[in-house]
VOGU-3710 file (C-alpha; in Angstrom, 3 decimals, decimal comma):
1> xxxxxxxxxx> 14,082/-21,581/15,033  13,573/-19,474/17,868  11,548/-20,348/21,580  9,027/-17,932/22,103  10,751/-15,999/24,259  14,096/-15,766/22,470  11,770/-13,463/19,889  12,211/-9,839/19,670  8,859/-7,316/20,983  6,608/-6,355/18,173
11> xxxxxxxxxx> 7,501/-3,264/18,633  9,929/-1,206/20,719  10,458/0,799/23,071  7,980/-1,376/25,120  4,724/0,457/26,340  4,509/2,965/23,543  2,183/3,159/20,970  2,971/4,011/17,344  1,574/6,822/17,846  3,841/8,359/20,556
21> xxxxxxxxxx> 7,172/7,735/18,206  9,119/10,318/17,411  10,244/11,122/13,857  10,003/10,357/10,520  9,302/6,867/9,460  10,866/4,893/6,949  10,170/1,230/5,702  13,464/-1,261/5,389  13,139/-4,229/2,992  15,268/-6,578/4,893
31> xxxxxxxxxx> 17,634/-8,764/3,113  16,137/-12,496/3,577  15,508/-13,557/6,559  16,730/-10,916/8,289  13,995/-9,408/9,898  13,891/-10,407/13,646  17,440/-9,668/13,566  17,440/-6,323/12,107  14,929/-5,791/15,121  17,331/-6,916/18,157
41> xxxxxxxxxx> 19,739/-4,744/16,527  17,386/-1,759/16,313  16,489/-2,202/20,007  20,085/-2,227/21,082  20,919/0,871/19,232  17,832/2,505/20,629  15,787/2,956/17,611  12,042/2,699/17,464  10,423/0,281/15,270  7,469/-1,737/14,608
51> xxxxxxxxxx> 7,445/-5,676/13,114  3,869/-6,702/13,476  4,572/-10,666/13,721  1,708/-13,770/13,674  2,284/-17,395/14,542  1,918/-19,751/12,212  1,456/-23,482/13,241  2,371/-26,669/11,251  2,901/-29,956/11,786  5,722/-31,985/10,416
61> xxxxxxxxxx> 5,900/-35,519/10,966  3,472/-35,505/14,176  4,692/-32,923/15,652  3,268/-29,428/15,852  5,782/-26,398/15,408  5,122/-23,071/16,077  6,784/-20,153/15,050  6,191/-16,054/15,422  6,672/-15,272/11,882  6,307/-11,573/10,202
71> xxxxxxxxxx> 3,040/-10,712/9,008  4,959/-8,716/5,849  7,878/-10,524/5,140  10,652/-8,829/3,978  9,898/-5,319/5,983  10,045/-3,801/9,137  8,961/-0,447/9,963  11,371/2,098/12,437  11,243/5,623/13,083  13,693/8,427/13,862
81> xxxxxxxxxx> 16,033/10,930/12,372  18,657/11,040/9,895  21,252/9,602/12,534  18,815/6,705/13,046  18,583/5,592/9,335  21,875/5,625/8,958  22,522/3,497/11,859  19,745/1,293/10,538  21,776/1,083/7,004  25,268/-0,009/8,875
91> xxxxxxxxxx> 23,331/-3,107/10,576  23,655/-4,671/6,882  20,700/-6,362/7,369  18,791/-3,707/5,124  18,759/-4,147/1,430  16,946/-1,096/0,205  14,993/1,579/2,301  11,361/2,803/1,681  10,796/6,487/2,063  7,320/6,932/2,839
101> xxxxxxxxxx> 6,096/10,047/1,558  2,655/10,249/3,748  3,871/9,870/7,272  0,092/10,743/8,530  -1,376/7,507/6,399  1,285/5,262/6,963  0,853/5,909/11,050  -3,143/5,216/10,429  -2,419/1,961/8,339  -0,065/0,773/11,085
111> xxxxxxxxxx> -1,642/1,983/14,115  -5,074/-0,501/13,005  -2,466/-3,595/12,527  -0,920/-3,126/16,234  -4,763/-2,605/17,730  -5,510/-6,051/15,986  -2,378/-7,566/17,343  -3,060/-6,066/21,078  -6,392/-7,177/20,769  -5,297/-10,889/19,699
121> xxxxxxxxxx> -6,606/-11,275/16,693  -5,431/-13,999/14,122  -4,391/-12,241/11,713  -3,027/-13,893/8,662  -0,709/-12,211/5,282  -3,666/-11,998/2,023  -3,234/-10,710/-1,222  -3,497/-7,104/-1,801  -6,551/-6,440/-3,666  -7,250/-3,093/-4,727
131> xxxxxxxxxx> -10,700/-2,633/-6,222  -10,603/-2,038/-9,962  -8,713/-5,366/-10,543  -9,260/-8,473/-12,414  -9,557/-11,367/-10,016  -10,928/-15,021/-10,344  -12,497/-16,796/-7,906  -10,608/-19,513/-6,067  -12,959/-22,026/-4,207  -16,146/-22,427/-3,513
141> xxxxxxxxxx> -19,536/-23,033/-6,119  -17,941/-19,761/-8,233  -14,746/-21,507/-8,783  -12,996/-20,108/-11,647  -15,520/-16,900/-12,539  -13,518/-14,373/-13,349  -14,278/-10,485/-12,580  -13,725/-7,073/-11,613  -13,654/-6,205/-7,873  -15,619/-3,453/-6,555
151> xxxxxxxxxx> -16,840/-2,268/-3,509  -20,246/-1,541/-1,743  -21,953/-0,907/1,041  -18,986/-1,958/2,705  -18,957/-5,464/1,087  -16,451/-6,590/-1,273  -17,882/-7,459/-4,878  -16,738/-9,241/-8,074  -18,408/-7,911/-10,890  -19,115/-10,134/-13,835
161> xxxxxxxxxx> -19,596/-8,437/-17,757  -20,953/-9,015/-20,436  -19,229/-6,602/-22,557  -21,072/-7,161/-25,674  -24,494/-5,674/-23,877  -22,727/-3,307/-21,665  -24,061/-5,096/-18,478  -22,806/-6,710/-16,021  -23,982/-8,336/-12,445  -22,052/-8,631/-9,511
171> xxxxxxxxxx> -21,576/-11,086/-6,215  -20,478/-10,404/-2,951  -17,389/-12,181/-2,250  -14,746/-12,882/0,066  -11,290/-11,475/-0,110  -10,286/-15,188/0,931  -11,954/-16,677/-2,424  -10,624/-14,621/-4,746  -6,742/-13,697/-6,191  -5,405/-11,403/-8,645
181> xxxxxxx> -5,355/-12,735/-12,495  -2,525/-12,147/-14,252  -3,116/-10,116/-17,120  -0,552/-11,540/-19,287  -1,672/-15,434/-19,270  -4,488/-15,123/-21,382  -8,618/-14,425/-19,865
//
């Protein structure tokens, strides 16, 4: 486990934004683990990338232990030319590479994940939910409905049927409260 300071930036070069690197972005899928590593390497070969990182705190035994751990483990986001990917693929810390095909979104996406870091917000890995998918609710007085999610009036909402009558109803809900069901176990 690292200190604190022993941790590599969240992003590098130091001072820039996401915005101001230069070239095209790709996504690495680390091998396990590898992560903060493939970072310090990155930095020393002078190749911009982004690993948005979040403590997490436990205790074990009485003791509290913190450690800076990536939001999306398993990735870590770097930008450049050809000569930097290829650099990035002789660290052998990669084991597959992304191509990212939008450029423009991927920037957006990232660039609202490092304002939430600079402004220090907790932020925390979830579930991706995309609406249109069959969730069940995890806690709470609706404990164990089962639904569709949907959104409105920027709200999310699990939508309950009654397919025999067409109709259905629908509850505002938190993203927390809710996971994805697997459609193969049986509804």
């Amino acid at each position: 486990m690292l200190k604190p300071s022993d941790n590599p930036p969240i992003s590098w070069p130091k001072g820039k934004t996401l915005r101001e690197f230069a070239g095209r972005w790709w996504v690495a899928h680390t091998k396990s683990r590898n992560e903060k590593a493939l970072a310090d390497d990155l930095a020393s070969k002078g190749i911009s990338y982004f690993l948005p990182m979040t403590w997490k705190v436990k205790k074990i035994r009485g003791r509290t232990i913190k450690s800076l751990l990536p939001l999306f483990g398993g990735y870590l986001f770097f930008c450049g030319e050809e000569k930097q990917r290829v650099e990035t693929l002789k660290t052998n810390r990669v084991a597959n590479l992304i191509d990212v095909a939008d450029q423009r979104r991927l920037v957006e996406e990232l660039s609202q994940i490092e304002q939430a870091i600079a402004a220090g917000a907790d932020l925390s890995p979830h579930d991706y939910i995309k609406v249109g998918q069959r969730c069940k609710v995890i806690g709470g007085a609706l404990a164990g409905l089962q639904g569709i999610v949907a959104q409105a009036r920027n709200a999310m909402r699990l939508v309950l049927q009654i397919d025999m009558l067409g109709q259905a109803a629908s509850v505002e809900i938190g993203t927390d409260m809710i996971e994805v069901v697997d459609e193969t176990e049986g509804n």
